[in-house]
N, C-alpha and C positions, 0 to 999 in steps of 0.2 A: 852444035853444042855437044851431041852424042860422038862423034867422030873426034871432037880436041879432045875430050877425055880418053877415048879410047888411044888416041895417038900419044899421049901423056903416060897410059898404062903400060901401052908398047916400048917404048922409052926407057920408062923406069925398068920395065924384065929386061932391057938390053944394059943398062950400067948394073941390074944385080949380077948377069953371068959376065961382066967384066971383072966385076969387084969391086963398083967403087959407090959404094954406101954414100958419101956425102952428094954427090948428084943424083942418085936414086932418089934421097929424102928429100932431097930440094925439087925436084922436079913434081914429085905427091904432093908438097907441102903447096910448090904453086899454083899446081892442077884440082885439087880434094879441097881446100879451103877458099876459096872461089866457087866452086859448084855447092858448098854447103850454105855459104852464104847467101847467095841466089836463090837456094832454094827455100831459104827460111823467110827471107822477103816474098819469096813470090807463095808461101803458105800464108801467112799477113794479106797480103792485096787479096787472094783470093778466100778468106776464112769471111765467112756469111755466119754472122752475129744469131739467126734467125733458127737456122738450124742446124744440127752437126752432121759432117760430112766427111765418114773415117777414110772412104775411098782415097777424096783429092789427097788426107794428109799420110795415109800409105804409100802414092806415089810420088810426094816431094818426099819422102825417107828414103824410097829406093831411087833418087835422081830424077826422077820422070816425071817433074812438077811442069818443066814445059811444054811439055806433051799436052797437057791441060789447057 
Protein backbone atom coordinates (compact mmCIF):
# COMPACT_ATOMS: atom_id res chain seq x y z
CA UNK A 1 0.00 0.00 0.00
CA UNK A 2 2.99 2.36 1.25
CA UNK A 3 5.19 1.46 -1.80
CA UNK A 4 1.91 2.25 -4.67
CA UNK A 5 1.81 5.62 -3.10
CA UNK A 6 5.13 6.20 -3.00
CA UNK A 7 5.63 5.03 -6.56
CA UNK A 8 2.53 7.18 -7.60
CA UNK A 9 4.56 10.21 -5.82
CA UNK A 10 7.61 9.41 -7.84
CA UNK A 11 5.72 9.51 -11.04
CA UNK A 12 4.00 12.49 -10.56
CA UNK A 13 7.80 14.57 -9.61
CA UNK A 14 8.81 12.81 -12.86
CA UNK A 15 5.78 14.50 -15.27
CA UNK A 16 6.18 17.83 -13.01
CA UNK A 17 10.05 18.10 -14.41
CA UNK A 18 8.71 17.02 -17.74
CA UNK A 19 5.87 19.64 -17.80
CA UNK A 20 3.12 17.90 -18.19
CA UNK A 21 0.54 19.09 -15.46
CA UNK A 22 -2.43 17.09 -16.91
CA UNK A 23 -0.64 13.50 -16.02
CA UNK A 24 0.78 14.83 -13.05
CA UNK A 25 -2.92 15.53 -11.68
CA UNK A 26 -4.24 12.47 -13.00
CA UNK A 27 -1.83 10.34 -11.55
CA UNK A 28 -2.47 12.22 -7.54
CA UNK A 29 -6.01 12.30 -8.52
CA UNK A 30 -5.86 8.36 -9.07
CA UNK A 31 -3.30 7.62 -6.37
CA UNK A 32 -4.58 10.46 -3.23
CA UNK A 33 -8.38 9.78 -3.52
CA UNK A 34 -8.20 6.07 -3.12
CA UNK A 35 -5.87 6.21 -0.12
CA UNK A 36 -8.38 8.88 1.28
CA UNK A 37 -11.07 6.83 0.82
CA UNK A 38 -9.62 3.84 2.39
CA UNK A 39 -8.68 5.35 4.96
CA UNK A 40 -11.95 6.97 6.10
CA UNK A 41 -13.66 3.50 5.74
CA UNK A 42 -11.15 1.86 7.61
CA UNK A 43 -11.40 4.94 10.48
CA UNK A 44 -15.40 3.62 10.54
CA UNK A 45 -14.60 -0.15 10.91
CA UNK A 46 -12.28 0.62 13.29
CA UNK A 47 -13.93 3.79 15.57
CA UNK A 48 -15.00 1.92 19.12
CA UNK A 49 -18.36 3.74 20.00
CA UNK A 50 -17.00 3.07 23.80
CA UNK A 51 -14.17 5.07 23.98
CA UNK A 52 -12.16 7.82 22.05
CA UNK A 53 -9.04 7.00 20.37
CA UNK A 54 -7.22 10.14 18.95
CA UNK A 55 -4.17 7.88 18.22
CA UNK A 56 -5.87 5.42 15.52
CA UNK A 57 -7.59 8.62 13.97
CA UNK A 58 -4.15 10.65 13.83
CA UNK A 59 -2.69 7.84 11.88
CA UNK A 60 -5.65 7.19 9.28
CA UNK A 61 -5.00 11.26 8.68
CA UNK A 62 -1.34 10.75 8.11
CA UNK A 63 -2.20 7.42 5.78
CA UNK A 64 -1.07 4.98 8.21
CA UNK A 65 -4.61 3.64 9.02
CA UNK A 66 -3.20 0.16 7.76
CA UNK A 67 -0.67 0.00 9.72
CA UNK A 68 -3.38 -0.46 12.53
Amino acid sequence: FMSETAAALCLSAGYRDEGDDMWRMLTLLFALVPCALVQLSLHFIHRDVSRDRPLVLLLHLLQLGPLV
